[in-house]
C-alpha positions as CSV (number, residue, x, y, z in Angstrom):
1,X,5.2,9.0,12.0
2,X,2.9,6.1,10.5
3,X,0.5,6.1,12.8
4,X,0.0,10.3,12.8
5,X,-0.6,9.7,8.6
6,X,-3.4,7.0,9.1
7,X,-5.1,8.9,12.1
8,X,-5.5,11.7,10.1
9,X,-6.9,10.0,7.0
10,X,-9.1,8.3,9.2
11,X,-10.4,11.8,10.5
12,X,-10.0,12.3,7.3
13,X,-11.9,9.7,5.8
14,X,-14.8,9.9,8.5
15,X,-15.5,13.8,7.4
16,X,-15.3,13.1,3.9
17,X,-17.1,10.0,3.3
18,X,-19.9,9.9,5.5
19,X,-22.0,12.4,4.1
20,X,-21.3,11.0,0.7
21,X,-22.3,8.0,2.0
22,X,-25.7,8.6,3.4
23,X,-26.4,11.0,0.6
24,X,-26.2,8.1,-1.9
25,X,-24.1,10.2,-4.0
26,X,-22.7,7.2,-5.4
27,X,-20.4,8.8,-8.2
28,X,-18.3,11.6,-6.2
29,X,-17.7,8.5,-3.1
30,X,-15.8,6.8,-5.5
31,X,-13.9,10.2,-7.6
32,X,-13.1,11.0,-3.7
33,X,-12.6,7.2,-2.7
34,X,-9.8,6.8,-5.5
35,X,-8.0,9.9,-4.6
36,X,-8.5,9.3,-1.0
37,X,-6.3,5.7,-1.7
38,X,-3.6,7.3,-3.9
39,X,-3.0,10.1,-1.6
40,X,-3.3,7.9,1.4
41,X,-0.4,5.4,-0.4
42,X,1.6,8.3,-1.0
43,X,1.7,9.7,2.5
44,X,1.9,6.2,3.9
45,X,5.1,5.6,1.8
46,X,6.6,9.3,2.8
47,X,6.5,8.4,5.9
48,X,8.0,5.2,6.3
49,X,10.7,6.8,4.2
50,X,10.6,4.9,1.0
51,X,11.6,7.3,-1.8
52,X,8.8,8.4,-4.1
53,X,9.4,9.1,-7.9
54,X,8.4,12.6,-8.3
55,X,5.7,12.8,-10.8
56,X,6.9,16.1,-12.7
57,X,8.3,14.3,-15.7
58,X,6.1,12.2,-17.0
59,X,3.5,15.4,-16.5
60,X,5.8,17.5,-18.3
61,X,6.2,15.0,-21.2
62,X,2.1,14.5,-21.2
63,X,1.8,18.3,-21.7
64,X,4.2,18.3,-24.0
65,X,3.2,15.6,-26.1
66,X,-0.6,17.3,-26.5
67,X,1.1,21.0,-26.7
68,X,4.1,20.5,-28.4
69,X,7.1,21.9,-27.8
């Protein structure tokens, strides 16, 4: 299952960051480059079955601490 994750973020990463590259549109390569790795670590991880804290609470708690209650 591996392998089918990082095939398709190198399809992925290909269509994405190639453009960006040759545009020289320095700033939104590295925005997408950082997402790119955390979502790319979280599918990697999924799929060698390693359990992933979800990330609802601490959200919930961030929103609440800037909201209130």
């Amino acid at each position: 299952m591996f392998v089918l994750v990082i095939a398709g973020y190198v399809l992925l990463g290909i269509y994405e960051f190639v453009p960006l590259y040759k545009e020289k549109r320095w700033k939104e390569f590295y925005v997408n480059l950082a997402l790119y790795l955390v979502s790319f670590f979280m599918a990697f991880m999924i799929s060698v079955n390693v359990k992933v804290p979800s990330p609802a609470k601490p959200i919930e708690e961030v929103i609440y601490s800037i909201f209130g209650r």
